[in-house]
C-alpha positions as CSV (number, residue, x, y, z in Angstrom):
1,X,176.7,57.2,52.6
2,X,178.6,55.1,50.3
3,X,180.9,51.8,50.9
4,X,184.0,53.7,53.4
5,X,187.1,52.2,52.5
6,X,188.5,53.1,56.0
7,X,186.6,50.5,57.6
8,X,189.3,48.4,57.0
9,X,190.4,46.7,60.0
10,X,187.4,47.6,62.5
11,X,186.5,44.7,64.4
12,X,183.3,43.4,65.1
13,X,181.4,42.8,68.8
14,X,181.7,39.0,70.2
15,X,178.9,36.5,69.5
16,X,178.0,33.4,70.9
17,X,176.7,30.6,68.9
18,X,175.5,27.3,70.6
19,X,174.9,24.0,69.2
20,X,174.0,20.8,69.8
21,X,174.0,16.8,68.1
22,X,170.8,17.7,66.6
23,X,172.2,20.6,64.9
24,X,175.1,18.9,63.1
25,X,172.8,16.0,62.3
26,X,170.5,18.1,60.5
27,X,173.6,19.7,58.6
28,X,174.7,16.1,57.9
29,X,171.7,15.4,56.3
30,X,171.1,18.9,54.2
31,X,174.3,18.3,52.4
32,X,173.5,14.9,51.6
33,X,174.7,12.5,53.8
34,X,172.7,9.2,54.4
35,X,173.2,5.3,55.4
36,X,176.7,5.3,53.9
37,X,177.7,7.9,55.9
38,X,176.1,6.8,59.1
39,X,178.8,8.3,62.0
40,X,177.6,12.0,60.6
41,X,173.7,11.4,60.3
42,X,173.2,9.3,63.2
43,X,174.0,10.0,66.7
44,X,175.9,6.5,67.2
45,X,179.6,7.1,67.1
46,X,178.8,10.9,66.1
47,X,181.4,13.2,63.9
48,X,181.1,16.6,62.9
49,X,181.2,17.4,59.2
50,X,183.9,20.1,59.3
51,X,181.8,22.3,56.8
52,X,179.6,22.6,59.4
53,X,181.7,25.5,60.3
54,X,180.1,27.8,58.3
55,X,176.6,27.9,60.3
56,X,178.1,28.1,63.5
57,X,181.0,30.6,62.9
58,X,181.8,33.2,60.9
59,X,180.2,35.6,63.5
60,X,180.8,38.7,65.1
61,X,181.6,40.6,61.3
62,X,180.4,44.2,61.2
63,X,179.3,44.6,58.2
64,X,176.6,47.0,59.2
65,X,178.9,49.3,60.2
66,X,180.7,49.8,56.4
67,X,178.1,52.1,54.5
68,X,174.9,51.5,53.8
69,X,173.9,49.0,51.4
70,X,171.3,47.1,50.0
71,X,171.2,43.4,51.1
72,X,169.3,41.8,48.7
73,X,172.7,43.0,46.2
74,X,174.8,40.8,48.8
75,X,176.6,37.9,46.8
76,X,178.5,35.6,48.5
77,X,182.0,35.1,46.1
78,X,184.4,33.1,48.3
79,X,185.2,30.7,51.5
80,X,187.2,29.7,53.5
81,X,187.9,27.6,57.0
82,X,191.0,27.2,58.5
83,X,191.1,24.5,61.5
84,X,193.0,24.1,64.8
85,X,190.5,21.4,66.3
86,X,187.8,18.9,65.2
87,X,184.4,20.6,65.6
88,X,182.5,18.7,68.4
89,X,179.2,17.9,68.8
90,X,177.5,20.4,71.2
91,X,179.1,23.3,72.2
92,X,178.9,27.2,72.6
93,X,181.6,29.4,70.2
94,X,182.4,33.0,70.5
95,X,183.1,34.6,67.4
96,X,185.1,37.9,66.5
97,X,185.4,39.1,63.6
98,X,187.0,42.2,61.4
99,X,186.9,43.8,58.2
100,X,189.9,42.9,56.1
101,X,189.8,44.2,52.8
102,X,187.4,46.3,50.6
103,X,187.9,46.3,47.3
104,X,186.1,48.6,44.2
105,X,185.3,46.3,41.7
106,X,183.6,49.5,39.6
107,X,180.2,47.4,39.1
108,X,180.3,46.4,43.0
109,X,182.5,46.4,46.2
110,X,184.2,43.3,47.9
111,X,184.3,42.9,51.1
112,X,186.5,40.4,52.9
113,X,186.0,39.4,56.2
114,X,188.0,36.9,59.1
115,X,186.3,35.5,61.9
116,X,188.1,33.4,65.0
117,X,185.6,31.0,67.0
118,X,187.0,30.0,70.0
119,X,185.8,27.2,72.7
120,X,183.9,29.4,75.4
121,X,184.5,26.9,78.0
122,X,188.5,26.5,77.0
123,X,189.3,29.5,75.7
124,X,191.0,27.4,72.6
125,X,190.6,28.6,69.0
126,X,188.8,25.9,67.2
127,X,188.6,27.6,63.6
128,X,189.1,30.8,61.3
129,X,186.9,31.8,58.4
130,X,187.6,34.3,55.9
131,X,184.9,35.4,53.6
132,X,184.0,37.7,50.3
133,X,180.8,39.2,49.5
134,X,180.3,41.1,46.4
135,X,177.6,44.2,46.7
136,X,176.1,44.6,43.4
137,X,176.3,48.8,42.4
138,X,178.2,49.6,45.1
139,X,181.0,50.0,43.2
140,X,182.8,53.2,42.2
141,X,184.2,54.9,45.2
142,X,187.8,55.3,43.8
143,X,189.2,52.6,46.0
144,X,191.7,49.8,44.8
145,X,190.6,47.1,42.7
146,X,192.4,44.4,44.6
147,X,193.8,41.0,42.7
148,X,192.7,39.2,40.1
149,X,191.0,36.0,40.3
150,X,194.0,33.8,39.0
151,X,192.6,31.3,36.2
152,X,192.3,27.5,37.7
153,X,194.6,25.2,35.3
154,X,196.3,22.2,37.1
155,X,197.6,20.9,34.0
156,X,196.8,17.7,34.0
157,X,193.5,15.3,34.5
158,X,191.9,14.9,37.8
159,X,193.3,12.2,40.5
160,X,190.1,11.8,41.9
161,X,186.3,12.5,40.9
162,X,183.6,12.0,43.0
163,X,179.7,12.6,41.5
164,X,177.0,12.9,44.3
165,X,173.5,13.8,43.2
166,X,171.4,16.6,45.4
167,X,167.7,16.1,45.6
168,X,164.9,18.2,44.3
169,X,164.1,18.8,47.8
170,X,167.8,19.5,49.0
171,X,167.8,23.5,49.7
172,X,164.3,22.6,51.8
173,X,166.4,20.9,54.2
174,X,169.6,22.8,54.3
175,X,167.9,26.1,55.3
176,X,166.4,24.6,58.5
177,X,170.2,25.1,59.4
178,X,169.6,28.9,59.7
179,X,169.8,30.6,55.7
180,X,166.1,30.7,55.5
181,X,166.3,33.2,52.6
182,X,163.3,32.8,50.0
183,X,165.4,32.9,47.4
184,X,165.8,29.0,47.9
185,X,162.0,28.4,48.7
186,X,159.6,30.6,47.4
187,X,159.5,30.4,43.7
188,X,158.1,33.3,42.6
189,X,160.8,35.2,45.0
190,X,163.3,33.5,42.8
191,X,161.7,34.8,39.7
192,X,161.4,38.0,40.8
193,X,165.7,37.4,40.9
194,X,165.8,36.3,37.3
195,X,165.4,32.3,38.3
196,X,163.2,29.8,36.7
197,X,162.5,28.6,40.3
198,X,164.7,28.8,43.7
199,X,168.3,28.0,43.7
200,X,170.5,25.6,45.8
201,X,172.4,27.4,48.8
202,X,176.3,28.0,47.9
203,X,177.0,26.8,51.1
204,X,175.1,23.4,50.7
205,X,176.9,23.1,47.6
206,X,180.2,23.9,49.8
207,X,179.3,21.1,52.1
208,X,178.8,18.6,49.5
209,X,182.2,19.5,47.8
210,X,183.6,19.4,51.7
211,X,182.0,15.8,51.9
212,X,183.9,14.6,48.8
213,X,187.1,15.8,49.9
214,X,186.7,14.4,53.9
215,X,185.9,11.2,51.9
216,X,188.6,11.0,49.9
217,X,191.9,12.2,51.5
218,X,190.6,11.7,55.4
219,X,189.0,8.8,55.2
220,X,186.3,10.7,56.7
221,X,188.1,11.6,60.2
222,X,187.7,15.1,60.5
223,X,190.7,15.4,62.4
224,X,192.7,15.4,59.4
225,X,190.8,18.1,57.7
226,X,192.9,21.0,58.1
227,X,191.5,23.9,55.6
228,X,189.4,24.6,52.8
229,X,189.3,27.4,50.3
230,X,186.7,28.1,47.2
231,X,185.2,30.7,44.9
232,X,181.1,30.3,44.1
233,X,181.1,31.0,40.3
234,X,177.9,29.7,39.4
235,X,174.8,29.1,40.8
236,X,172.7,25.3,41.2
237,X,169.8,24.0,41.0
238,X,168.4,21.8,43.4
239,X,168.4,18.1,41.8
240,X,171.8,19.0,40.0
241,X,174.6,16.5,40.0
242,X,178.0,17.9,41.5
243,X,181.3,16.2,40.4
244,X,184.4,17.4,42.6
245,X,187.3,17.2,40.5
246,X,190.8,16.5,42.9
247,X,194.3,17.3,42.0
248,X,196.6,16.2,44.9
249,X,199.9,17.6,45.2
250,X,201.0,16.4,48.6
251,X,199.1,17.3,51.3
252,X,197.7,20.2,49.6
253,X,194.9,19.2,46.9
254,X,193.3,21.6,44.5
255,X,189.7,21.2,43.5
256,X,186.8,22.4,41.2
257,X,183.0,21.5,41.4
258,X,180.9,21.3,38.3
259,X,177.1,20.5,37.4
260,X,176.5,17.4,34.8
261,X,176.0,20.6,32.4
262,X,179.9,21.2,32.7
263,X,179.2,24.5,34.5
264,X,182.3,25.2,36.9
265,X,180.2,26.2,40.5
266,X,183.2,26.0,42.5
267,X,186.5,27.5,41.5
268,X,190.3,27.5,42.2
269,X,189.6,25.7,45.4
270,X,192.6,24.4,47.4
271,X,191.9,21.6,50.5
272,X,194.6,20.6,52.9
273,X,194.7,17.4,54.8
274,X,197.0,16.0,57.2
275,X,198.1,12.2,57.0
């Protein structure tokens, strides 16, 4: 059975995800933050990088249930959080989540997905994610093409730039978070996916651009960070330097994340904050 089209809007079971300070720590760390960022890698005064989102939520997506497919063609292409609350430091979320869109690409099918992870001992909604993978040559099956990536052009030079270098050991740490796939460990996995040697998680690049953005328009409260949205273009190496590029227009800023080669690795992103 091929990718079925119709499994647009069936919902996914609950799932519970628990967590704890040593969790969010560990995240802290993975996407880079050390002694200048002490109140999110040590437990004194403790915050919660709000990127952290993505290894806790997210959940509860029935993906299994659209066609089979091979995982290994799984790309991940965009990502977004949406927050009502600051993420807190230990906790148990349940997450549901639903198909949203699927999209034939003709080389590959998108799938979007939305998740809603609320407070089990509340009952309050803390975040939404929505997510797109792309499944390489599954393509094909006469649905719509969906829209078209719009091209990023703010017009103008950046308001703020922020360079922070990841270690040659970074995607070593980051998958003790939970993505434990070889394709950021084992090199001769990556070569056997047409890379020199393994590859930086997206995500760790996501929580590095999330970093710069907590750090420059919330003076990193994570209260104030209300939403993030980006598109993984390009893939990085572990020891690459990432500069997040800001435009601000309000409370809304648009962003892009590049490598020192110039390579765009995040695109058309869009952060909001709240003063």
């Amino acid at each position: 059975m091929s990718i079925d089209p119709s499994k647009v809007g069936l919902e996914g079971e609950p799932r519970d995800r628990a967590w704890d300070s040593k969790d969010c720590l560990l995240y802290a760390v993975g996407v880079g933050c050390g002694t200048d960022e002490l109140e999110f890698a040590t437990e004194k005064d403790q915050k919660v990088l709000p990127t952290f989102a993505v290894v806790i939520g997210g959940g509860g997506v029935p993906l299994n249930k659209i066609g089979d497919f091979n995982f290994a063609m799984l790309v991940h292409g965009e990502q977004a959080i949406y927050f009502e609350k600051p993420i807190p430091t230990d906790g148990i979320i349940t997450s549901q989540g639903k198909i949203v869109e699927i999209w034939d690409k003709g080389s590959g099918a998108v799938i979007v997905t939305e998740s809603n992870s609320i407070d089990k001992k509340t009952g309050e909604l803390i975040f939404k994610t929505r997510s797109s993978v792309f499944l390489r040559g599954e393509g094909g099956f006469g649905g719509d093409r969906g829209p078209k990536a719009e091209k990023f052009d703010p017009g103008r030079a950046p308001d703020k730039q922020i360079t922070y270098k990841t270690r040659e050991d970074q995607a070593l740490t980051y998958r003790l978070s939970g993505d434990r796939n070889p394709l950021h460990s084992d090199p001769e996995f990556a070569k056997r996916g047409g890379f020199d040697r393994p590859i930086l998680h997206g995500l760790c690049t996501y929580g590095f651009t999330g970093r710069a953005l907590l750090n420059s328009y919330c003076k990193g409260q994570p209260e104030k960070f209300k939403a993030i949205e980006g598109r993984f273009s390009k893939p990085v190496m572990p020891g690459d330097e990432l500069t997040i590029s800001m435009w601000q227009e309000g409370n809304n800023v648009l962003f892009q994340t590049k490598t020192q080669d110039d390579v765009v690795v995040i695109d058309n992103g869009l952060f909001k904050f709240e003063d």
